[in-house]
C-alpha positions in Angstrom: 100.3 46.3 157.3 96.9 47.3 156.5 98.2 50.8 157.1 100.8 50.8 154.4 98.0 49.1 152.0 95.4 51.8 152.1 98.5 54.5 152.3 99.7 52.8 148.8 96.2 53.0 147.6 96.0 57.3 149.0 98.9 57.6 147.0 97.2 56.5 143.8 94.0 58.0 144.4 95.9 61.4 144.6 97.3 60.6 141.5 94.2 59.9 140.0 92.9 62.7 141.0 94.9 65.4 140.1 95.3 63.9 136.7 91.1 64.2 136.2 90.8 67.4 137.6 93.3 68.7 135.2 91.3 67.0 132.1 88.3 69.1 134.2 90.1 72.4 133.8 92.1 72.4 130.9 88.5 71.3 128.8 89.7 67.8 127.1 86.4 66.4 125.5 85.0 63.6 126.9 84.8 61.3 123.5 85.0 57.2 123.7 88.8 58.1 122.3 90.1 60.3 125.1 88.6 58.3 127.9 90.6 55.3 126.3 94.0 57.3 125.9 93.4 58.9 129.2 92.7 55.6 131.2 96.3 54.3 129.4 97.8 57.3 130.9 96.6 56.6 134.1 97.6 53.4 133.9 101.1 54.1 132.9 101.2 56.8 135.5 100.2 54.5 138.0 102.9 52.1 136.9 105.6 54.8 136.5 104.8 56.2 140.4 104.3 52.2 141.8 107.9 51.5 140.5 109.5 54.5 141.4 108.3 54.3 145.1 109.4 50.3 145.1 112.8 51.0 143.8 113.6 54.5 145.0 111.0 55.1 148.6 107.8 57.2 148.5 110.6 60.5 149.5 112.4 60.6 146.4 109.1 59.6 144.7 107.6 62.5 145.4 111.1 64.7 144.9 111.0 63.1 141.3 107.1 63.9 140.9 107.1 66.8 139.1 109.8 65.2 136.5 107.8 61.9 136.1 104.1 63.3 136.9 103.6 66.6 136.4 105.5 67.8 133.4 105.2 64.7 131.2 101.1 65.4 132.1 101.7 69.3 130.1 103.6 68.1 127.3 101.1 65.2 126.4 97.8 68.0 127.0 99.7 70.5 125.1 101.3 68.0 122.2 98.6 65.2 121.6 95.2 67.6 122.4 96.4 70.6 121.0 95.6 72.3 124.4 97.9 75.5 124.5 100.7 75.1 126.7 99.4 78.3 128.8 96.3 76.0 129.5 97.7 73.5 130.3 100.4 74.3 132.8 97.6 76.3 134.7 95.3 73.4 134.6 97.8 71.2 136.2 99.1 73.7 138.9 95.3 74.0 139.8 94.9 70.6 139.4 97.9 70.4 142.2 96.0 73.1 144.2 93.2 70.7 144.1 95.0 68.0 146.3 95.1 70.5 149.1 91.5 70.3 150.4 91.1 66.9 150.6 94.8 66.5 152.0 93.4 69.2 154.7 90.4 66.9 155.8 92.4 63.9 156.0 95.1 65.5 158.4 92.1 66.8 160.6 90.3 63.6 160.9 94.0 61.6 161.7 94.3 64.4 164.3 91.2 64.2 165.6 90.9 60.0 166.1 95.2 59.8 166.3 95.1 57.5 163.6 96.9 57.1 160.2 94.3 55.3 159.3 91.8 57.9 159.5 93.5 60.5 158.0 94.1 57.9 154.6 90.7 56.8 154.3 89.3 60.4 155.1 91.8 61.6 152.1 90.4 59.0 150.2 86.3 60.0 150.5 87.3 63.7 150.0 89.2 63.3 146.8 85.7 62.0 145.7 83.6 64.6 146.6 86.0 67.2 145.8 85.8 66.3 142.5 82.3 66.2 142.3 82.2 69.5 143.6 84.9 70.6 141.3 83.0 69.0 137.9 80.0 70.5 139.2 80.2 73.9 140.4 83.8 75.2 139.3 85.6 74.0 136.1 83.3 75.2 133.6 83.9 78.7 135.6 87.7 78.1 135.5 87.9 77.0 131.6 86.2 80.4 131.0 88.2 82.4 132.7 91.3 80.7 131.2 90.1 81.2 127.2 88.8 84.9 128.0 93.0 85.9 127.6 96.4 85.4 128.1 96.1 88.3 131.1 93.3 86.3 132.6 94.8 82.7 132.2 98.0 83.9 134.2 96.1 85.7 136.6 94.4 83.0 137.4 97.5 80.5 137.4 99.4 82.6 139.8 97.8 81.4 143.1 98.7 77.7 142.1 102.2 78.3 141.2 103.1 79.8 143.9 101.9 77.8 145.9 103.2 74.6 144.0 106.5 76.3 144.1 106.2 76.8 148.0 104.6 73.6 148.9 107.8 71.8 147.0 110.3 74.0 148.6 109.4 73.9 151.8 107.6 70.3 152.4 109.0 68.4 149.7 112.4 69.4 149.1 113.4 71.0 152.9 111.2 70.8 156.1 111.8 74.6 156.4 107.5 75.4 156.8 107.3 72.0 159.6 110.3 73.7 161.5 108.0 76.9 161.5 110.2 79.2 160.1 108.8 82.7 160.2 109.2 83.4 156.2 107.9 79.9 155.2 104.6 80.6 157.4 104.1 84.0 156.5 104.5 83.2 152.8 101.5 81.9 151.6 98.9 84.3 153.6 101.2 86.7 152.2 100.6 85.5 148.5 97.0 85.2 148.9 96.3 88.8 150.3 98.3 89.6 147.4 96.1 88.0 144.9 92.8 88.6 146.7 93.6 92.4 146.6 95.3 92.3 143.0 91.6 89.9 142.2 89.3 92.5 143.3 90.6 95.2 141.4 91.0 93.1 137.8 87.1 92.0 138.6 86.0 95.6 139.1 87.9 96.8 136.0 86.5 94.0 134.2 82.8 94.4 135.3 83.1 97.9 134.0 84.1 97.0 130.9 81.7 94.6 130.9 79.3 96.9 131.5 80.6 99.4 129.3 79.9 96.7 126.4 76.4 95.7 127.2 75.4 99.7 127.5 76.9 99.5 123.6 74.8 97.1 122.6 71.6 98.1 123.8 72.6 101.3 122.1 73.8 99.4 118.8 70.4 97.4 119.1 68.3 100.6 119.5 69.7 101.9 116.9 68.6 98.8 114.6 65.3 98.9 115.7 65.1 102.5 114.6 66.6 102.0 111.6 63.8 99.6 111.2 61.2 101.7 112.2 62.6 104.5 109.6 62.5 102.4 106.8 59.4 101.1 107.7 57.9 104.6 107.8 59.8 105.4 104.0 58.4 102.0 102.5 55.2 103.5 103.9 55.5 106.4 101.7 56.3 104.8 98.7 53.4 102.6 99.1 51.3 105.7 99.4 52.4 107.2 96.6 51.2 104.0 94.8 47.9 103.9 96.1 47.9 107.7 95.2 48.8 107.0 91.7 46.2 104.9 91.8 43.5 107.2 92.8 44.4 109.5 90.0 41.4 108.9 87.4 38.9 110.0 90.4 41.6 113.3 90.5 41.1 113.7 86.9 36.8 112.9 87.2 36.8 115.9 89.8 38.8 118.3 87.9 36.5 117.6 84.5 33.6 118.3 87.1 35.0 121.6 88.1 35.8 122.7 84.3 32.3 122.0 83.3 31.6 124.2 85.7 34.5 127.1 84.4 35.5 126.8 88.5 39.0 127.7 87.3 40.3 129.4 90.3 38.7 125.7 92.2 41.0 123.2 89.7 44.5 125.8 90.2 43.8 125.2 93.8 43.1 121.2 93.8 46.1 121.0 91.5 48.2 123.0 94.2 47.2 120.5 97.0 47.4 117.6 94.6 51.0 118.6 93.4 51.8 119.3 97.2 50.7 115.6 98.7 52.0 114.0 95.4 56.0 115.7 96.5 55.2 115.3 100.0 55.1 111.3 99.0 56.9 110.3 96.1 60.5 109.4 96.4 63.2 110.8 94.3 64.6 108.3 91.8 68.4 108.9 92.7 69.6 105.0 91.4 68.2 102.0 90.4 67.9 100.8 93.6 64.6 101.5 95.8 65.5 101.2 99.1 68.1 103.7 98.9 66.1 106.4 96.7 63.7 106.0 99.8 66.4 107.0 102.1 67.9 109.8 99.5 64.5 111.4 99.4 63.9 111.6 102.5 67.4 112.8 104.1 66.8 115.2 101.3 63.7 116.2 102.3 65.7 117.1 106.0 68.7 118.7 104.2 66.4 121.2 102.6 64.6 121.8 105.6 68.0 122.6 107.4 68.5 124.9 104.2 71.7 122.8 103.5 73.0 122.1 100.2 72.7 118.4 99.5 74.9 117.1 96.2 73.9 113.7 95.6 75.3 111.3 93.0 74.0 107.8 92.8 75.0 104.6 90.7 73.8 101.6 92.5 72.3 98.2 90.8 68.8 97.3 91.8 69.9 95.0 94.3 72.7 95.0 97.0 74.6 92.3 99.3 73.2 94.2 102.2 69.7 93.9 103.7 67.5 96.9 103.8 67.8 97.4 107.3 71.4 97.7 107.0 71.4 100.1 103.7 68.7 101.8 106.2 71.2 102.0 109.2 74.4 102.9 107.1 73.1 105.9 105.1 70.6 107.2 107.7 73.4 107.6 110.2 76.2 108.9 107.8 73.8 111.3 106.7 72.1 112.3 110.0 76.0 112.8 111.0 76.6 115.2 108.3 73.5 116.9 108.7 74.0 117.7 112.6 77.3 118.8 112.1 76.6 121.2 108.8 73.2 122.6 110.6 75.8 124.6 113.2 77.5 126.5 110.8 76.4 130.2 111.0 76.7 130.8 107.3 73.7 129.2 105.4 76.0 129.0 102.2 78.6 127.0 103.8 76.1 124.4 104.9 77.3 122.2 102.1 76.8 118.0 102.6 78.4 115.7 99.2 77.4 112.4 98.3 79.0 109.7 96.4 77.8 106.4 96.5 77.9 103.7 93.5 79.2 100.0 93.0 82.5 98.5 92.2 83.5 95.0 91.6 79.8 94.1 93.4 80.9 96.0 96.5 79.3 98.8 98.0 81.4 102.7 97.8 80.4 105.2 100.0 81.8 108.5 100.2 80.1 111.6 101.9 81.6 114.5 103.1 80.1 117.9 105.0 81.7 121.0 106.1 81.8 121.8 109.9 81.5 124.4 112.3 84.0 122.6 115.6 86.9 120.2 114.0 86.1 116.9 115.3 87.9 114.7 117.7 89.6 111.6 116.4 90.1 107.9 119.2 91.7 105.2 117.3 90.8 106.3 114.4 87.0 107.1 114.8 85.4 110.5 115.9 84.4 110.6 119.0 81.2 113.1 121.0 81.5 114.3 124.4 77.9 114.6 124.4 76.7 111.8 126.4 74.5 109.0 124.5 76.4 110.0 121.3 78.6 108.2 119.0 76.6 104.8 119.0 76.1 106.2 114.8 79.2 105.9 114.1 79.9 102.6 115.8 76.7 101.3 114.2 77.9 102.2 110.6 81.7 101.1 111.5 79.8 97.1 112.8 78.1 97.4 109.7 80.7 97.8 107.1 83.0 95.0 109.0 80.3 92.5 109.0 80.5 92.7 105.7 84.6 92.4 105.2 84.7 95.6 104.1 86.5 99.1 105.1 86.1 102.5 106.5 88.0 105.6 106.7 87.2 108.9 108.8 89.1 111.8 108.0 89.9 115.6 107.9 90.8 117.3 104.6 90.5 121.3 103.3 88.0 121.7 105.8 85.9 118.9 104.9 84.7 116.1 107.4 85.0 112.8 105.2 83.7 109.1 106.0 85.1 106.8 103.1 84.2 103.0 103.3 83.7 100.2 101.1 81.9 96.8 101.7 
C-alpha cells in the first residue's frame, strides 16, 4: 500500500517538475500574477493526470500524456505569455529531458537496495535537487541560447526531441528498447555523437564570429578615441589663435619700436613669421558651424600638403543633431578616405577630392567624391581593404550615420569614388 502511495505521489512530483523547469527555460517572470495562474495550472494538471490514471490506469495515462500534459503546457506558454511557440516547445522538450536524471538515480538506488520504494523516494529527493541545480547553474544559460536565433533555438531543441520522440516510441508506446533491440539501443548514443559533433562545430564558428565582433569594436572604439583626440588637438588651435589675437597689441608695440628705429627689413621679417603662425592656426571659415570649419581647415591643410585639389562647399547651421565627436569621426574618416586613395594617383592634376556638405529639412547631407588610382572593391554594399587593420573608417562612418536613422550610399561613377549619406 504504502508503495502505491509514494508511487502516486512520484507521479505528481514528476509532473510538477517538468512543468517548473519549463517556466525555468522558456523565461516566464516570476510576478505575484504568474505564480497564481501557474499554481492553477498545476493544480488542474494534477487533477487532469489523478483522474485519468483512476479511470483509465497509469499505462494509458502516460500514452495520453503528451495530449493532456505536454501540448496543452505549449499552447498556454505560447497563447496566454506571449512566449513564441519555438520557445516554448523547446522549453518543454528540455523540460521532458529534465525528468531523465532524476528518473536515472531513482532506478539505481531501487537496484541497488531491490526495492520500489527506494527507487520512488530517491526519484523524489532528486527532482529537488535537480531543479536547484537547473535554476541555479543552467536556465539562464539555456534562455540565452534560445533568444540569440531561430538557428540556435532548434539547435538546441534537437537533443530533446529526439529523444522525447524515442523515449515515447520505444518505452511508452512499444517495449522495443526493454527487449534490447539493436536499433533502439544504438539510437540514442547515435543522436548524441551526432549533436556533440554537429555542437562543436556551430560553437567554434560561433566563437569566431564572436571574436570577429569584439576585434570590431575595439577597432570602432579606437577609432572614437582618436577622433576625440583629433578634435581635441583642432579645438586646440582655435583656442590658440584666440589667445594669439589677443596678443596682437604687444605685435603692433614691437613693430612701432622697430619703425622708430627705420629697422624696415626687421618689421617685413616679424610680419612674415607673424603672418606664418597666424595661417599655421587660424581655421578657415568654411560654414557657420565651428566644429566642422575646424575639421575643413585642417583636412585642407593635409590636401595641400598631398598637393591634392580640395573643392569644398559648405552650408551648415551653427549647430547640428550630432555631437562633435561624431561630426569629428564622420568627416575625418570620409576625408582621410579620399585623401589615401587620391595621394596614389601618379598624375598630380588628377588628384582631385569634392566636397558637398549642407543641411536639409534639419538633417545632415554629405556628399564627397575623389578620383582613384585601383577601382575599389564593393561587400554588401560597402568597400572593402585587403590591407589588414583597414576598413574600421568606413564601418565607423556607416555606425554613425545609422545611429542617427539616416542613410548612406558608396558608389562608382565616371571614374569617381562617391560616399553619399544623409542623417
Amino acid at each position: 500500500m504504502i508503495v502505491t502511495v509514494v508511487g502516486l505521489l512520484r507521479f505528481g512530483f514528476s509532473l510538477l517538475f517538468g512543468v517548473a523547469v519549463t517556466i525555468l527555460f522558456a523565461g516566464i517572470e516570476h510576478t505575484g500574477k504568474n505564480r497564481i495562474i501557474i499554481g492553477l495550472l498545476c493544480v488542474i494538471f494534477l487533477f487532469v493526470q489523478t483522474v485519468s490514471w483512476w479511470l483509465l490506469g497509469l499505462d494509458l495515462t502516460s500514452k495520453l500524456y503528451p495530449l493532456i500534459i505536454h501540448l496543452p503546457l505549449i499552447v498556454i506558454f505560447s497563447l496566454y505569455y506571449k512566449r513564441p511557440w519555438l520557445v516554448s516547445a523547446v522549453s518543454m522538450l528540455s523540460g521532458y529531458l529534465c525528468c531523465q536524471a532524476p528518473r536515472w538515480i531513482g532506478f539505481l538506488a531501487g537496484a541497488a537496495l531491490r526495492s520500489s520504494l527506494a527507487d520512488h523516494i530517491s526519484y523524489i529527493a532528486a527532482v529537488f535537487l535537480s531543479y536547484y541545480f537547473l535554476k541555479r547553474y543552467v536556465a539562464e544559460s539555456v534562455r540565452q541560447l534560445m533568444e540569440i536565433s531561430t538557428k540556435s533555438c532548434l539547435f538546441l531543441g534537437g537533443v530533446p526531441l529526439f529523444y522525447y520522440l524515442f523515449d515515447y516510441t520505444t518505452t511508452i508506446y512499444t517495449d522495443v528498447l526493454y527487449r534490447g533491440t539493436k536499433w533502439a539501443v544504438q539510437f540514442m548514443p547515435s543522436t548524441v555523437s551526432v549533436f556533440y559533433f554537429v555542437f562543436v562545430i556551430l560553437y567554434c564558428a560561433e566563437t569566431q564570429k564572436q571574436a570577429t565582433l569584439q576585434r570590431e569594436r575595439d577597432m570602432l572604439d579606437t577609432q572614437f578615441r582618436l577622433a576625440q583626440s583629433e578634435f581635441a588637438s583642432l579645438w586646440q588651435m582655435q583656442q590658440n589663435a584666440a589667445a594669439y589675437r589677443h596678443d596682437m597689441r604687444h605685435h603692433f608695440s614691437l613693430l612701432q619700436g622697430l619703425a622708430s628705429e627705420a629697422r624696415i627689413e626687421e618689421i617685413n621679417e616679424y610680419l612674415r613669421i607673424a603672418q606664418s603662425d597666424i595661417d599655421a592656426i587660424t581655421p578657415t571659415r568654411f560654414c557657420e558651424n565651428e566644429t566642422v570649419n575646424l575639421i575643413l581647415s585642417a583636412f585642407a591643410t593635409k590636401a595641400k600638403q598631398g598637393e591634392i585639389q580640395l573643392s569644398v562647399e559648405a552650408r551648415l547651421p551653427d549647430t547640428l543633431a550630432f555631437s562633435d565627436t561624431e561630426l569629428c569621426s564622420l568627416l575625418s574618416n570620409a576625408l582621410e578616405n579620399a585623401i589615401h586613395a587620391t595621394k596614389q594617383l601618379p598624375d598630380k592634376s588628377n588628384r582631385i577630392i569634392r566636397l558637398r556638405v549642407y543641411s536639409k529639412n534639419n538633417k545632415l547631407c554629405i556628399d564627397i567624391r575623389n578620383n582613384y588610382q585601383t577601382e575599389p572593391i564593393f561587400h554588401q554594399g560597402l568597400p572593402v581593404s585587403k590591407k589588414q587593420g583597414h576598413g574600421f573608417g568606413t564601418k565607423s562612418m556607416v555606425h554613425i550615420v545609422e545611429k542617427h536613422g539616416g542613410v548612406f550610399q558608396f558608389s562608382i561613377k565616371d571614374g569617381w569614388f562617391i560616399f553619399q549619406a544623409t542623417a
